[in-house]
C-alpha positions as CSV (number, residue, x, y, z in Angstrom):
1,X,16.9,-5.8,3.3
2,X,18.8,-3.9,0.5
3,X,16.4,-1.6,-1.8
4,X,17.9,-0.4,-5.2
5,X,15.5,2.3,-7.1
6,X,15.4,2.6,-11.1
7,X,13.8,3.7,-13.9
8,X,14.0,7.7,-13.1
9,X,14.7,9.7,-15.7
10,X,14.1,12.9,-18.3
11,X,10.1,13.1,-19.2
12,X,7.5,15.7,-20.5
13,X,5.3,17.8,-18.6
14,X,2.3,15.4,-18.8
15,X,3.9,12.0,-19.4
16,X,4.2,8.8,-17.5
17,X,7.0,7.0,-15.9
18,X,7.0,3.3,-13.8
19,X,9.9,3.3,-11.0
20,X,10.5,0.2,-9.3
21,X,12.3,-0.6,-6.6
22,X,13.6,-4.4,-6.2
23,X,14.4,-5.8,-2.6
24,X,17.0,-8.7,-1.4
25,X,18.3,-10.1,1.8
26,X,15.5,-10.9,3.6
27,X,11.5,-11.6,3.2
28,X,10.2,-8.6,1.3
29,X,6.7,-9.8,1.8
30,X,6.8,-8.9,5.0
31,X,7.1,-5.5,4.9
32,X,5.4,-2.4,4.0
33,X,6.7,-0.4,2.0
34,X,7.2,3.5,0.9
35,X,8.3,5.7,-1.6
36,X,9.3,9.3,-0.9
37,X,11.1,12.1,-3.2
38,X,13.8,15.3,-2.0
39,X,14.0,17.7,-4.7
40,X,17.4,19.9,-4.1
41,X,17.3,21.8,-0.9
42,X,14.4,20.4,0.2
43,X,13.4,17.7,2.9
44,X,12.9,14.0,1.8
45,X,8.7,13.9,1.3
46,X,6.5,11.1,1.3
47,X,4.9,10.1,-1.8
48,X,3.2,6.3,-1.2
49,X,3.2,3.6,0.8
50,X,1.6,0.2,0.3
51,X,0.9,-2.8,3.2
52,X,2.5,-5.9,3.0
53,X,0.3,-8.0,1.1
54,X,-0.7,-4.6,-1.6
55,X,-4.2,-4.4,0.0
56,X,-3.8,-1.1,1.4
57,X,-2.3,2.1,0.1
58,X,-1.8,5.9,1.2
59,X,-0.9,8.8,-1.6
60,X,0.2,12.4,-0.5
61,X,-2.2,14.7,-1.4
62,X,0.0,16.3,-4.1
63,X,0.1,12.9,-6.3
64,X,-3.8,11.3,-5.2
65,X,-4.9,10.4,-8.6
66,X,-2.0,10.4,-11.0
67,X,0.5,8.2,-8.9
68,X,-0.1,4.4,-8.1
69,X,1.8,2.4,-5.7
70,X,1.4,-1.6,-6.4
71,X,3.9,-4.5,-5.8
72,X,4.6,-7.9,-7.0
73,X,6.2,-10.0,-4.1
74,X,6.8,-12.7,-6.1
75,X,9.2,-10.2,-7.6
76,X,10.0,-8.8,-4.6
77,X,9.4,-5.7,-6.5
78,X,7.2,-2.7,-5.6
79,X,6.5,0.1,-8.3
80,X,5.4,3.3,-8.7
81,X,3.5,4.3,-12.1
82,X,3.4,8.0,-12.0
83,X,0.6,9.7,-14.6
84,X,0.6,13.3,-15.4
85,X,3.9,14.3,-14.8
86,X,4.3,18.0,-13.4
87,X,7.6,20.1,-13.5
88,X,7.4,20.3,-9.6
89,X,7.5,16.5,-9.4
90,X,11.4,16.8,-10.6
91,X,13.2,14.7,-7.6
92,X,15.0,12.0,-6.4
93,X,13.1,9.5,-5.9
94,X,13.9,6.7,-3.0
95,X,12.0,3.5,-1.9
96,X,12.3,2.2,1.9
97,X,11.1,-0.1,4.2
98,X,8.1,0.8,6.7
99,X,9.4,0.2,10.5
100,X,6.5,2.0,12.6
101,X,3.1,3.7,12.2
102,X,2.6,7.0,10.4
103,X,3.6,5.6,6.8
104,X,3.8,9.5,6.1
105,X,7.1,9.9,8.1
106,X,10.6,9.4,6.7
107,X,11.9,8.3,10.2
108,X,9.6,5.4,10.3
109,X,11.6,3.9,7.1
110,X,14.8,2.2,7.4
111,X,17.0,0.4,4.6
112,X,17.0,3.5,2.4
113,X,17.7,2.4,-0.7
114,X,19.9,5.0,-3.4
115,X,17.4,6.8,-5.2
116,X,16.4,7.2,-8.8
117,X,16.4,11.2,-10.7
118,X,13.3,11.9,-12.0
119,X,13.0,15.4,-14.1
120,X,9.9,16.6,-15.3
121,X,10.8,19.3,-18.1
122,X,8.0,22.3,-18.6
């Protein structure tokens, strides 16, 4: 499956932003899916993840309650709406498929998809 991220960009301390990440090549509904963010010099971190039919979700910690995962597989579209922007939330921001358990690991992801910039401006 190839991922493509968009809809990054420049936003408010405060503000809102929708990302989405469209899929193609293969059956998206089959997979779960992710979305994780590496700010510069830091590691790739998990954000959300969502099951295959959008019936279950997980949320870091940092984001529980301002950040919602959702997708649309007749779209073969999954999204990120992200509420209450903060400064430290400045990142690129990538989308990947879910190959194993632990949804909260990077290396259980594969077909990376090129991220989207998000920056969050104090």
């Amino acid at each position: 499956v190839q991922l493509q991220a968009f809809g990054g960009g420049l936003v408010q301390a405060g503000g809102s932003l929708r990302l989405s990440c469209s899929a193609s090549g293969r059956t998206f509904s089959d997979d779960a899916m992710g979305w994780f963010c590496q700010a510069p010099g830091k590691e790739r971190e998990f954000v959300a993840s969502i099951s295959w039919g959008g019936g279950s979700t997980l949320y870091a910690d940092s984001v529980k309650g301002r950040f919602t995962i959702s997708r649309d597989n007749a779209k073969n579209t999954v999204y990120l709406q992200m509420n209450s922007l903060k400064p430290e939330g400045t990142a690129v921001y990538y989308c990947a498929r879910k190959k194993q358990e632990r949804p909260d690991l990077a290396i259980n992801y594969d077909s990376w998809g090129q991220g989207t910039e998000l920056t969050v401006s104090s």
